[in-house]
C-alpha positions as CSV (number, residue, x, y, z in Angstrom):
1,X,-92.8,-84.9,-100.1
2,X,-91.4,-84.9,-103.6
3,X,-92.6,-87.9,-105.5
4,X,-91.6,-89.2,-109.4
5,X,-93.9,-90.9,-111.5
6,X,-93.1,-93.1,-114.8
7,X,-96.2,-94.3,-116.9
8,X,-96.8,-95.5,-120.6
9,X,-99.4,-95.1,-122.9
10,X,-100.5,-96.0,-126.6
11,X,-102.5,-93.3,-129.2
12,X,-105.5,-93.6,-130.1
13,X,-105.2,-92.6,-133.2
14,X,-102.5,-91.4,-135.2
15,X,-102.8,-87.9,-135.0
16,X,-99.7,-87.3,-132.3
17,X,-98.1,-84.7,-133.1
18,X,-101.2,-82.7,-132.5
19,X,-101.9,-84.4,-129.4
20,X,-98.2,-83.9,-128.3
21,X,-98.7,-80.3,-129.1
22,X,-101.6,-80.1,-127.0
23,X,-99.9,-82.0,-124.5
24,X,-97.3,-79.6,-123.8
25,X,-99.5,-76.6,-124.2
26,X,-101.7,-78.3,-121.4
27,X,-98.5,-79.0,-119.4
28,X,-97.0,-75.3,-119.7
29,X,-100.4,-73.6,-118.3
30,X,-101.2,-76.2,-115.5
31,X,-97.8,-77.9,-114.4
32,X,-96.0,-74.5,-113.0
33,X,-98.9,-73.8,-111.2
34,X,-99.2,-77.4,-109.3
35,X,-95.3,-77.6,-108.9
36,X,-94.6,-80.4,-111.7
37,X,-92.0,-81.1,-113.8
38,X,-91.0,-83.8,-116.1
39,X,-90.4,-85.1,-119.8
40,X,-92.4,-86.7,-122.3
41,X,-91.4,-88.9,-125.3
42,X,-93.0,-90.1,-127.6
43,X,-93.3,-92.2,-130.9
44,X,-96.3,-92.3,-133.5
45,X,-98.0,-95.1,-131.4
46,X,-96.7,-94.4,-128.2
47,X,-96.1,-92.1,-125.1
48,X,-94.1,-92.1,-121.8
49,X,-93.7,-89.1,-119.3
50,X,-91.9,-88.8,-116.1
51,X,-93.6,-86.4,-114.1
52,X,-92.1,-84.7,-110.9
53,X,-94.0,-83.0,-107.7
54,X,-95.8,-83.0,-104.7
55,X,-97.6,-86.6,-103.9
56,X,-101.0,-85.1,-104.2
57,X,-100.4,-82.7,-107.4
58,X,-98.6,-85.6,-109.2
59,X,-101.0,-88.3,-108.2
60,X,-104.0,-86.1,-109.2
61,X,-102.4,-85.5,-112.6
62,X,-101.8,-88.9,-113.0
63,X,-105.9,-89.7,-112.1
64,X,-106.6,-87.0,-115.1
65,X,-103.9,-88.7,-117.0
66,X,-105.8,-92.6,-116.9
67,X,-109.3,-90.7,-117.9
68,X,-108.2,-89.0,-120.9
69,X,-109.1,-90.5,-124.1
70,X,-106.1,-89.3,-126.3
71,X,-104.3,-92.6,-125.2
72,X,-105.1,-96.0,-123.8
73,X,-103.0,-98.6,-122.0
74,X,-101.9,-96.6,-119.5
75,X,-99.4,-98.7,-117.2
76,X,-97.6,-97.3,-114.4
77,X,-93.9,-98.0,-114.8
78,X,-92.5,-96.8,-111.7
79,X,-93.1,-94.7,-108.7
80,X,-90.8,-93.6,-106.1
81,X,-90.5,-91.1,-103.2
82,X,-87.5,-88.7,-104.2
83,X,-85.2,-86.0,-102.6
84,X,-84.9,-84.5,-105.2
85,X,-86.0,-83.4,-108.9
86,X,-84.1,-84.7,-111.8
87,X,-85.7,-82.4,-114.4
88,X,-86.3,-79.1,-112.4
89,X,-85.2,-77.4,-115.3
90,X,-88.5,-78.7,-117.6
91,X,-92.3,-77.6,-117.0
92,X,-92.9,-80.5,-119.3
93,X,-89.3,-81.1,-121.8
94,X,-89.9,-82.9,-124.9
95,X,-88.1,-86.0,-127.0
96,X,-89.7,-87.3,-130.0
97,X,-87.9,-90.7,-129.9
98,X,-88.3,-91.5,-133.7
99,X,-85.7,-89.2,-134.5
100,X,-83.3,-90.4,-131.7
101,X,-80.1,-92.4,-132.8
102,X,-81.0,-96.3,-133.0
103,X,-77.7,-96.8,-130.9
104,X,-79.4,-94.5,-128.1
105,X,-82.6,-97.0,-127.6
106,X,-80.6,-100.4,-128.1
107,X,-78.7,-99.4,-125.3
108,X,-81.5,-100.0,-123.2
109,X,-83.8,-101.9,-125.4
110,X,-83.4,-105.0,-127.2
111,X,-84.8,-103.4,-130.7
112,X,-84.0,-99.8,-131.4
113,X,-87.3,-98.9,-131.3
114,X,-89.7,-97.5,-128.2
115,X,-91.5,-99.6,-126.2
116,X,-92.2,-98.9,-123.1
117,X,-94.6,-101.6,-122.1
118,X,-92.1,-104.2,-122.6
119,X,-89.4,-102.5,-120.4
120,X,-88.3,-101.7,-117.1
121,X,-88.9,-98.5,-115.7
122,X,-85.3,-98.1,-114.0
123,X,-84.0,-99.2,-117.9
124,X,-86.5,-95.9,-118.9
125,X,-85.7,-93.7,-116.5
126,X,-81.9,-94.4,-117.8
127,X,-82.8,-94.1,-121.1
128,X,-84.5,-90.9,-120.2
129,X,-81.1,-89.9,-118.5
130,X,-79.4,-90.4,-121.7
131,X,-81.5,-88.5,-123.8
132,X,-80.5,-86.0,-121.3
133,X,-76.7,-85.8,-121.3
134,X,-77.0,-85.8,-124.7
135,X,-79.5,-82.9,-125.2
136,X,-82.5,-85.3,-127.0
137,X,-84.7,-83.5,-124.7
138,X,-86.4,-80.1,-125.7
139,X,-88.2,-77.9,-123.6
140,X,-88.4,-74.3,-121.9
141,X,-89.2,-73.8,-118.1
Protein backbone atom coordinates (compact mmCIF):
# COMPACT_ATOMS: atom_id res chain seq x y z
CA UNK A 1 0.00 0.00 0.00
CA UNK A 2 1.33 3.30 -1.22
CA UNK A 3 0.73 6.03 1.30
CA UNK A 4 1.54 10.24 1.05
CA UNK A 5 2.41 12.13 3.93
CA UNK A 6 2.34 16.18 4.30
CA UNK A 7 3.88 17.62 7.55
CA UNK A 8 5.28 21.11 8.66
CA UNK A 9 7.95 22.19 10.76
CA UNK A 10 9.81 25.38 12.16
CA UNK A 11 14.01 25.72 12.57
CA UNK A 12 15.50 25.71 15.34
CA UNK A 13 17.86 27.88 14.52
CA UNK A 14 18.71 29.70 11.63
CA UNK A 15 21.25 27.80 10.18
CA UNK A 16 19.00 26.10 7.21
CA UNK A 17 20.60 25.90 4.50
CA UNK A 18 23.00 23.66 6.24
CA UNK A 19 20.32 21.68 7.67
CA UNK A 20 18.58 21.49 4.23
CA UNK A 21 21.85 20.28 2.90
CA UNK A 22 22.00 17.65 5.28
CA UNK A 23 18.57 16.96 4.75
CA UNK A 24 18.76 15.93 1.33
CA UNK A 25 22.13 14.18 1.75
CA UNK A 26 20.21 12.08 4.51
CA UNK A 27 17.26 11.64 2.06
CA UNK A 28 19.57 10.54 -1.09
CA UNK A 29 21.41 7.64 1.02
CA UNK A 30 18.25 6.34 3.04
CA UNK A 31 15.03 7.12 0.92
CA UNK A 32 15.97 4.91 -2.32
CA UNK A 33 16.64 2.21 -0.15
CA UNK A 34 13.14 2.34 1.87
CA UNK A 35 11.16 3.17 -1.39
CA UNK A 36 10.48 7.03 -0.65
CA UNK A 37 9.99 9.86 -2.59
CA UNK A 38 8.97 13.32 -2.09
CA UNK A 39 9.79 17.20 -1.98
CA UNK A 40 10.85 19.43 0.53
CA UNK A 41 10.48 23.28 0.71
CA UNK A 42 11.60 25.38 2.75
CA UNK A 43 12.02 29.07 3.97
CA UNK A 44 14.60 30.39 6.69
CA UNK A 45 12.07 29.59 9.50
CA UNK A 46 10.28 26.98 8.02
CA UNK A 47 9.99 23.38 6.35
CA UNK A 48 7.38 21.25 4.68
CA UNK A 49 7.93 17.78 2.88
CA UNK A 50 5.70 15.50 1.14
CA UNK A 51 6.99 12.24 1.46
CA UNK A 52 5.83 9.10 -0.75
CA UNK A 53 6.13 5.10 0.11
CA UNK A 54 5.10 2.09 1.70
CA UNK A 55 2.80 2.71 4.99
CA UNK A 56 5.49 1.31 7.26
CA UNK A 57 8.75 2.99 5.55
CA UNK A 58 6.90 6.38 5.40
CA UNK A 59 5.33 6.15 8.84
CA UNK A 60 8.79 5.14 10.35
CA UNK A 61 10.40 8.09 8.65
CA UNK A 62 7.96 10.24 9.76
CA UNK A 63 8.48 8.83 13.76
CA UNK A 64 12.43 9.75 13.05
CA UNK A 65 11.13 12.91 11.55
CA UNK A 66 9.10 14.18 15.10
CA UNK A 67 12.39 13.22 17.23
CA UNK A 68 14.85 15.11 15.38
CA UNK A 69 15.88 18.28 16.92
CA UNK A 70 16.77 20.32 13.71
CA UNK A 71 13.06 21.55 13.80
CA UNK A 72 10.11 21.75 16.20
CA UNK A 73 6.37 22.16 15.58
CA UNK A 74 6.06 19.37 13.64
CA UNK A 75 2.21 19.11 12.54
CA UNK A 76 0.91 16.67 10.27
CA UNK A 77 -0.90 18.26 7.41
CA UNK A 78 -2.28 15.54 5.61
CA UNK A 79 -2.18 11.83 5.06
CA UNK A 80 -3.82 9.78 2.50
CA UNK A 81 -3.74 6.23 1.01
CA UNK A 82 -2.66 6.79 -2.77
CA UNK A 83 -2.55 4.73 -6.11
CA UNK A 84 -0.11 6.18 -7.08
CA UNK A 85 3.17 8.44 -6.62
CA UNK A 86 3.11 12.03 -7.68
CA UNK A 87 6.85 12.65 -7.39
CA UNK A 88 8.37 9.18 -8.56
CA UNK A 89 10.77 11.15 -10.25
CA UNK A 90 12.48 12.76 -6.76
CA UNK A 91 14.49 10.71 -4.08
CA UNK A 92 13.84 13.81 -2.12
CA UNK A 93 13.38 17.24 -4.93
CA UNK A 94 13.99 20.44 -3.51
CA UNK A 95 12.21 24.18 -3.63
CA UNK A 96 13.60 26.91 -1.51
CA UNK A 97 10.26 28.95 -1.45
CA UNK A 98 12.04 32.38 -0.72
CA UNK A 99 13.10 32.67 -4.09
CA UNK A 100 9.71 31.59 -5.55
CA UNK A 101 7.53 34.32 -7.44
CA UNK A 102 5.20 36.18 -4.64
CA UNK A 103 2.30 35.55 -7.30
CA UNK A 104 3.10 31.62 -7.03
CA UNK A 105 2.28 31.53 -2.96
CA UNK A 106 -0.69 34.12 -3.04
CA UNK A 107 -2.29 31.88 -5.19
CA UNK A 108 -2.78 29.67 -2.46
CA UNK A 109 -1.94 31.81 0.53
CA UNK A 110 -3.36 34.82 1.68
CA UNK A 111 0.37 36.63 2.10
CA UNK A 112 2.96 35.64 -0.39
CA UNK A 113 4.90 34.26 2.07
CA UNK A 114 5.20 30.40 3.49
CA UNK A 115 3.32 29.24 6.06
CA UNK A 116 2.38 26.12 6.37
CA UNK A 117 0.86 25.97 9.73
CA UNK A 118 -1.84 28.26 8.89
CA UNK A 119 -2.85 26.38 5.62
CA UNK A 120 -4.59 23.55 4.31
CA UNK A 121 -2.82 20.66 3.28
CA UNK A 122 -4.87 20.03 -0.04
CA UNK A 123 -4.09 24.15 -0.64
CA UNK A 124 -0.10 22.70 -0.11
CA UNK A 125 -0.17 19.84 -1.93
CA UNK A 126 -1.55 22.32 -4.86
CA UNK A 127 0.92 24.70 -4.26
CA UNK A 128 3.41 21.90 -4.30
CA UNK A 129 1.84 20.93 -7.76
CA UNK A 130 2.57 24.32 -8.98
CA UNK A 131 5.97 24.53 -8.06
CA UNK A 132 5.93 21.53 -10.16
CA UNK A 133 4.52 22.44 -13.55
CA UNK A 134 6.58 25.19 -13.31
CA UNK A 135 9.88 23.56 -12.60
CA UNK A 136 10.47 25.39 -8.82
CA UNK A 137 11.34 22.03 -7.77
CA UNK A 138 15.08 20.70 -7.94
CA UNK A 139 16.24 17.41 -7.42
CA UNK A 140 18.00 14.22 -9.08
CA UNK A 141 16.59 10.60 -8.60
Amino acid sequence: MLVRLLYASRAVDEKTCDTVQLIMQQSRLHNPANGITGVLCHTDQVFMQVLEGGREAVNTLYGHILRDPRHKDVMLLDYEEITERRYACWTMGQANMSKINPSILLKYSPLPVLDPHGMSGKMLLSLIDELMATASIVGRT
